[in-house]
N, C-alpha and C positions, 0 to 999 in steps of 0.2 A: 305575583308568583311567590309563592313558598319555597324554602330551601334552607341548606345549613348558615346560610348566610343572614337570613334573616329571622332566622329564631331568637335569636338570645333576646331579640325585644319581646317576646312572646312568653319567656321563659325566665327562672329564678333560678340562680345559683341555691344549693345546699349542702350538707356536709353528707359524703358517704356514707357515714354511720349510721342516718339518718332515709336512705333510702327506702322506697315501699314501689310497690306493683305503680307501671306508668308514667316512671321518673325516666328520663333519658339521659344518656352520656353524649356528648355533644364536641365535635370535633368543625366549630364552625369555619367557613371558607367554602373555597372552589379549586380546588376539590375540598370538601370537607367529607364529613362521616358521622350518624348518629345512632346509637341503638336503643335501644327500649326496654323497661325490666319489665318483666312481666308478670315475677311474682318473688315473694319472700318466704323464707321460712329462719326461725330460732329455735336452735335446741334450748334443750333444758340447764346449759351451762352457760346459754348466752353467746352461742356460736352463732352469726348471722350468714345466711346464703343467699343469694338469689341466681336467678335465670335473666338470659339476654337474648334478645330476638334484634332479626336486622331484616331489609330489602336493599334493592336499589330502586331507580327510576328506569320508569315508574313503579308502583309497587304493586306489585302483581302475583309472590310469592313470599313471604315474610317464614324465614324460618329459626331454630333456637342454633344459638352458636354454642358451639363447644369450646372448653375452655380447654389451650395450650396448654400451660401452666401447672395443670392437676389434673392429669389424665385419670388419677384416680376419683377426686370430688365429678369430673366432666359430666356433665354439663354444667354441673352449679359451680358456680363463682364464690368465695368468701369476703366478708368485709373485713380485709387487715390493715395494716400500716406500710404495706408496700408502698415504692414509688410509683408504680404504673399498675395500669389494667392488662392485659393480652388477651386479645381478643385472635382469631383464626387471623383476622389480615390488619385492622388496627390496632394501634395501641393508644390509652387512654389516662389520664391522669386522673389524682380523687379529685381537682378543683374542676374536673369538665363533666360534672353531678348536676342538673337542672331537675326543676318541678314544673309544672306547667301554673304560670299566673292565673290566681281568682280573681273572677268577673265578679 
């Protein structure tokens, strides 16, 4: 069985800053919570953004979350030096950033 709980052996810590399309934010346990980036973009001043997608169990509809936070950026997300992420119903720290491990 797969779950929040048993990913982090699956998966690598990395830095925010450093995120790309298919990194997760990882809120491991029972309950836990993960979402998924699904893609990036950088302006030309070095602004980084990205998008977040989520389901439950089982995963049946996966859709983009909107971001609290910036109802003007909403949906994209910014990579800052905040203390936390806001997501619609978790919140997420920059250390709970994973990549998925190469085979």
């Amino acid at each position: 069985y797969c779950g929040t709980s048993s990913l982090p052996a699956s998966l690598k810590k990395k830095q925010l800053k450093d995120i790309k399309a298919g990194d997760v934010f990882l809120k491991p346990g029972s309950p836990g919570h993960a979402v998924i980036v699904l893609t990036t973009a950088v302006s030309d001043k070095g602004k980084k953004i990205y998008l977040l997608a989520q389901s439950y169990m089982p995963a049946q509809s996966i859709h983009v979350l909107k971001n609290p936070s910036n109802q003007g950026l909403s949906p994209w997300y910014e990579v800052t030096t905040a203390p936390d992420i806001q997501t619609p119903e978790w919140t997420f720290y920059p250390d709970q950033v994973y990549e998925w491990e190469k085979f």
